[in-house]
N, C-alpha and C positions, 0 to 999 in steps of 0.2 A: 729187514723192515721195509714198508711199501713205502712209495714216497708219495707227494701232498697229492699226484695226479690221481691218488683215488679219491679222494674228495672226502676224505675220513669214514670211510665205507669201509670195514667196521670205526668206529669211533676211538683215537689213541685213549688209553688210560694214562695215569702220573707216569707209570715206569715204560711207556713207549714214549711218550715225551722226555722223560730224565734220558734215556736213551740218545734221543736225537741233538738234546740239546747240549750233552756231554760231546756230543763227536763235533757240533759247531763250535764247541769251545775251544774245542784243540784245533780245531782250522783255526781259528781266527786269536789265536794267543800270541800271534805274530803281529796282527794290527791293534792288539793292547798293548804291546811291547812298544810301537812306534808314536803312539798318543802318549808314553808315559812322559812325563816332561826333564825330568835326568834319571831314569830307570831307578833303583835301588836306590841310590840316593836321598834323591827328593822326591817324595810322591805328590804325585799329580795335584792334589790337594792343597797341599801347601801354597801351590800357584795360585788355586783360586782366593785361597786366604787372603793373599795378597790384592788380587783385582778386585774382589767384588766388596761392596761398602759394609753388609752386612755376613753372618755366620749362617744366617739361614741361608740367603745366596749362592754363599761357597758352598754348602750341599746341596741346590737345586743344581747347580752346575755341572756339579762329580755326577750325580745321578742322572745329568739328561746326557753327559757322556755316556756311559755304561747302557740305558735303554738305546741310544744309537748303536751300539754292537749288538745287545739284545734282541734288536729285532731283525737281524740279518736271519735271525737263524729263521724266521718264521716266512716263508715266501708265500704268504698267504694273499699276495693284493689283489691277483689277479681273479681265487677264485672269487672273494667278496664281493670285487668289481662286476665278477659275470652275474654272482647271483641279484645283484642289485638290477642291473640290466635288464635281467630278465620279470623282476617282481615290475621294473616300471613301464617294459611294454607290455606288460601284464595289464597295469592299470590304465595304459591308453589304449587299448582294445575292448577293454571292458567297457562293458555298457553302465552297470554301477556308477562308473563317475559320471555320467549324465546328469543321473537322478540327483548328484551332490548340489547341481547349478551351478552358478559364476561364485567363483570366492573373493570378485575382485571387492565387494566392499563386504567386509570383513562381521558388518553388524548382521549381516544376513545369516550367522552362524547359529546365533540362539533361535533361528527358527524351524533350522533342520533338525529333523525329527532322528536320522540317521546316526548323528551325532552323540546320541544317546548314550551309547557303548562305551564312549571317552568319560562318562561320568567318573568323577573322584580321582582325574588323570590330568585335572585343568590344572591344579597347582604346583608350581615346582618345587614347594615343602613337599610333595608327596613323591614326585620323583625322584628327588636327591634329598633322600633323608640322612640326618645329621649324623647317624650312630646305625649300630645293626642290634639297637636295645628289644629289636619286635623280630628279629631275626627265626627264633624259636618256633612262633605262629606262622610268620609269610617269608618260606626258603625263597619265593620270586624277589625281593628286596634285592636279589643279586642280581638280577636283569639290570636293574638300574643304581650298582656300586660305581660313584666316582671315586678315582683314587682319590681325591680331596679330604674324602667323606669318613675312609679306613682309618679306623682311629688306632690301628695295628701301626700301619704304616706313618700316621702321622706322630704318635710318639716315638717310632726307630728316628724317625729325621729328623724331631728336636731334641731325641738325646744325642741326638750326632752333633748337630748343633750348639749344644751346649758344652760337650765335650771341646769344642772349637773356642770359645769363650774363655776356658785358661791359656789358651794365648795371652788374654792381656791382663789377664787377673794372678795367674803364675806361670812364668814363662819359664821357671824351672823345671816343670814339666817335660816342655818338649824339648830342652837338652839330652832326654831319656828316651832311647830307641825303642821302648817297651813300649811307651807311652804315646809315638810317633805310630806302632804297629796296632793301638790297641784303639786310636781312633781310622786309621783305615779299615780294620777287621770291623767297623762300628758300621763306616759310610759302607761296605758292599754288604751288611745285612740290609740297610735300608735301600739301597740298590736294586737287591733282590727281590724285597717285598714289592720294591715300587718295579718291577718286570712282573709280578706274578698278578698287579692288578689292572697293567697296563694292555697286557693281550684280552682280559676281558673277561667275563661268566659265562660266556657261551656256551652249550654242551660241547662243541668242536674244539676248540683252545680246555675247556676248563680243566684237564689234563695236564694241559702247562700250567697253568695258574697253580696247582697244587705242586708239582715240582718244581715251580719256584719259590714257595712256601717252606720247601722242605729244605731247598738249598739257604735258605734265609735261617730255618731251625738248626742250622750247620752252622752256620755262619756264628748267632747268636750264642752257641753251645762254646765253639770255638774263640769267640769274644770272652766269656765268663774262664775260660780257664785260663786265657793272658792275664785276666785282670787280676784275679788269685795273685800272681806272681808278682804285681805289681802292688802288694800292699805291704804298706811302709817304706818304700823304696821303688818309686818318688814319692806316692800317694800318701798324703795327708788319713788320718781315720777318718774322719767325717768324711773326705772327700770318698774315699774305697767305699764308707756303708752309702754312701746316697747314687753315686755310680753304682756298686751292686745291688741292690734294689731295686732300681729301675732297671739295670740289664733283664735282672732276673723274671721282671714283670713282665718286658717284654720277649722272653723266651718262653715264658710258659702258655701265654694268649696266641700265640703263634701257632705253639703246639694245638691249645685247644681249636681255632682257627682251624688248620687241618682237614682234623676231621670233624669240622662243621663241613667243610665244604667236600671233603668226600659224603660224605652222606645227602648234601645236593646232588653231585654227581651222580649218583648210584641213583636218587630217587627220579632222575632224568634220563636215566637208559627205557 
């Protein structure tokens, strides 16, 4: 496989990124080993339990760990850095910005004629829209996805969250190793998803984006068959049906997910 100095000339698909990100994993399965805070034992998590005041917390936590190893694998700074470089002595060469005028006072905007083209771009309801419910119509929606906004991602990390929550509600629970493994297997699906919307929509990453989709539909797959195991023992009925249901919810929109976004990919080649 080539490596990033061609500048994704041709463009990796999912399976040349699953590719590369697989071989960065095994490099670097040695500095997850040394973050863990007592290996097998106690998983790293537990720690955060402990420090942070809230359950939603203790998962931003686990998860801005994990995106720090995530992005080792991507050494992409330099090229963005150059292309950037290059777009801005682009525009200080350009005569164009002449014609903009001083931007120093700011009311002088509404009377540039230029500006035009920005119509229906001034709001930032319109650039960070809440849901991808218009998804169908405007595939561009994904130029401007924050991870905030993935409503994929934001219920994997309040059912992880919530998971975190029988801590103090039943603590008999996590005397159950099943139960200890079945909220980790929770936090690296939401991990995953939050790696897969972290490198971005670009045609250049969106490759990754999709294998790490894929490793999240892993993830999630592999969640639902722990949980199976765990009903009745320790898990309450109500507790298993409202955990499997939402697992299952979020397994399936993942899948569809997918290939929504293969088919952006494809329609951007």
């Amino acid at each position: 496989m080539d490596d990033f100095n061609n500048r994704f000339n041709p463009v990796w698909d999912e399976f040349d990124w699953e590719s590369h990100i697989n071989e960065m994993n095994r490099r670097y399965e040695y500095l997850r080993y040394l973050i863990e805070s007592d290996h097998n034992t106690n998983p790293r998590w537990l720690e955060h339990l402990r420090e942070f005041p809230t359950k939603a917390e203790a998962v931003d936590a686990f998860i801005e760990e994990e995106l720090l190893i995530e992005e080792s694998h991507f050494p992409l700074t330099d090229y963005f850095e150059e292309e950037e470089e290059e777009t801005e002595d682009d525009l200080d060469e350009s005569e164009d910005v002449d014609e903009l005028g001083d931007f120093d006072d700011l009311d002088d905007l509404d009377e540039l004629d230029e500006l035009d083209q920005l119509d229906g771009l001034n709001e930032l309801d319109e650039l960070f829209p809440d849901d991808f419910e218009d998804e169908e119509n405007d595939l561009h929606l994904y130029s401007y996805a924050s991870m905030e906004n993935i409503v994929i991602f934001t219920e994997a990390r309040d059912f992880a969250a919530d998971l975190l929550l029988f801590h103090d509600s039943k603590p008999q629970y996590f005397q159950h190793p099943g139960f200890i493994k079945l909220i980790s297997e929770s936090l690296m699906l939401s991990s995953k998803l939050a790696a897969a919307y972290s490198v971005g929509f670009d045609l250049e990453v969106l490759g990754a984006n999709i294998a790490y989709c894929k490793k999240a539909l892993f993830q999630a797959n592999q969640t639902l068959q722990l949980l199976q195991a765990l009903k009745l023992d320790p898990l309450a009925e109500s507790d298993y049906d409202s955990i499997h249901r939402r697992l299952f919810t979020i397994r399936n929109n993942t899948a569809i997910h997918i290939q929504e976004i293969r088919d952006f990919f494809h329609s951007q080649l």
